[in-house]
Steps between C-alpha positions, in 0.01 A plus 500: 500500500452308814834474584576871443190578747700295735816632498322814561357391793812395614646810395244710729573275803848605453471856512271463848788336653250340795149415502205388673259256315141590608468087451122343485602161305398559182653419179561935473631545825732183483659602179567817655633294779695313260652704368599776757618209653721372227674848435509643871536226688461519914427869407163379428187425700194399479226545731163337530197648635298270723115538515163355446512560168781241490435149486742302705550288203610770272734611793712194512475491136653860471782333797598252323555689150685752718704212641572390105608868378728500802383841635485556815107532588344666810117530639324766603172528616253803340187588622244600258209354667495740751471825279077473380636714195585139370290292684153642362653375158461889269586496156890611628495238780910412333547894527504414928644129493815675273557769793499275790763322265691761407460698824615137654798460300664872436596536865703147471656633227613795617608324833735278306621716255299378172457783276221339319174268562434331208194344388304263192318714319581449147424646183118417443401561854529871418262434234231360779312651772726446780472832752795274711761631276459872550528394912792373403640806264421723800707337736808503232471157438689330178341320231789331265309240309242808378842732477631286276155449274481082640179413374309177736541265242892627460540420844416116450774508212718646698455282771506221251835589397624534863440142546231605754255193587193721551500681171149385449339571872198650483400830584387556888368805556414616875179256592374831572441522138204257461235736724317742283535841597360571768418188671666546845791287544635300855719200567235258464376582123878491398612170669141392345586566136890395572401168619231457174786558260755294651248217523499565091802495456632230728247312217709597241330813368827830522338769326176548681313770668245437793291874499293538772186705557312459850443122585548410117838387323556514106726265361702637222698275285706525161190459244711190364441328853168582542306172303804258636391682868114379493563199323780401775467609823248415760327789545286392777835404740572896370210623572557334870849619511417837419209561743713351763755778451156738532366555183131484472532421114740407252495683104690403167569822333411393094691760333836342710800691670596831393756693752381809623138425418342712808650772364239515258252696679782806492469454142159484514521864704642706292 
């Protein structure tokens, strides 16, 4: 089954004949990276948007990946920040981010003679709220893992099976993503909430979420590491760390990490 949903993948590159890879780093994008890569050759691209939103760590992580595939990987700098459609944070905040992508990235294209921008959605994001794919669809974007029904967890077999070292890297979304709707976003809260996480993880904790709501941040952990988290680290030196960084207090969300959890108050809406 898997390696049927591969070979069409591959098939699909084939018939595009060149593509650009809209490229963030994560384990989606860098299969379809992969893998464009593998059947197209220098025919392929893939392009990285630079932002705020972007930690520089998970920019020279996406670099050096590139660097493994063998693609050849370019840069360019998008500017979301500057459009308050996205910046006051509304419920389709992705809807603007996706169009300053997409709107970034389709003139490239079409300078250099790619047919097609491809992105990482796959199969179950169509099953989320995610108002960024429909930016995407209007601009004539490509989605071939959710073309060719590549579920997430598909994606890590696949990736698996390609010998691919970061099979297992955890989901990043935009840092954008840990404001609640609504909550006015700048450079400040995101660097904030990026440097919280990477302090996390850089103690050994990968699959993490740092939420933020005004001057308070709430941890969220697997529920498996929450017990092993109290009993272990040092929460005062935290609590230090994280009020450095500008956090007036620091919160362990009990019921642990659950992706997409702000998105309950859309639920909640309806």
């Amino acid at each position: 089954m898997i390696e049927a949903k591969l070979q069409q993948l591959r098939n699909l590159f084939q018939e595009m004949e060149r593509a650009l890879i809209a490229y963030s780093g994560g384990v989606d994008s860098t299969l379809v990276a992969k893998v464009a890569y593998d059947v197209l050759g220098d025919r392929a691209i893939a392009i990285t948007a630079v932002s705020p939103s972007l930690m520089p760590e998970e920019l020279d992580a996406a670099q050096l990946q590139a660097a493994e595939i063998g693609i050849k990987h370019e840069l360019v700098e998008t500017h979301e920040m500057d459009n308050p459609n996205y910046t006051s944070n509304p419920v389709n905040r992705c809807y603007f981010c996706k169009s300053e992508l997409h709107d970034t990235l389709k003139p490239i294209a079409h300078e250099r003679g790619y047919p097609y921008v491809v992105d990482g959605v796959n199969a179950d994001d169509l099953q989320d709220y995610r108002p960024g794919i429909q930016a995407a669809k209007e601009r004539g974007a490509r989605s071939p893992l959710a073309e060719t029904g590549i579920s997430k967890l598909e994606v890590r077999e696949i990736s698996r099976l390609l010998g691919l070292s970061w099979w297992d890297k955890p989901a990043q979304p935009c840092l954008s993503s840990r404001f609640p709707y609504g909550e006015a976003i700048d450079l400040g809260k995101l660097q904030r909430v990026g440097r919280a996480e990477i302090y996390l993880r850089n103690m050994g904790y990968k699959n993490l979420r740092v939420r933020s709501q005004a001057d308070t941040a709430r941890i969220e952990l697997p529920p498996e590491d929450i017990k092993n988290f109290v009993r272990d680290i040092d929460l005062l030196e935290l609590t230090a760390k994280f009020q450095d960084l500008g956090f007036m207090f620091v919160t362990l969300d009990l019921e642990g990490y659950r992706s997409g959890k702000l998105n309950r108050v859309l639920q909640q809406s309806y």
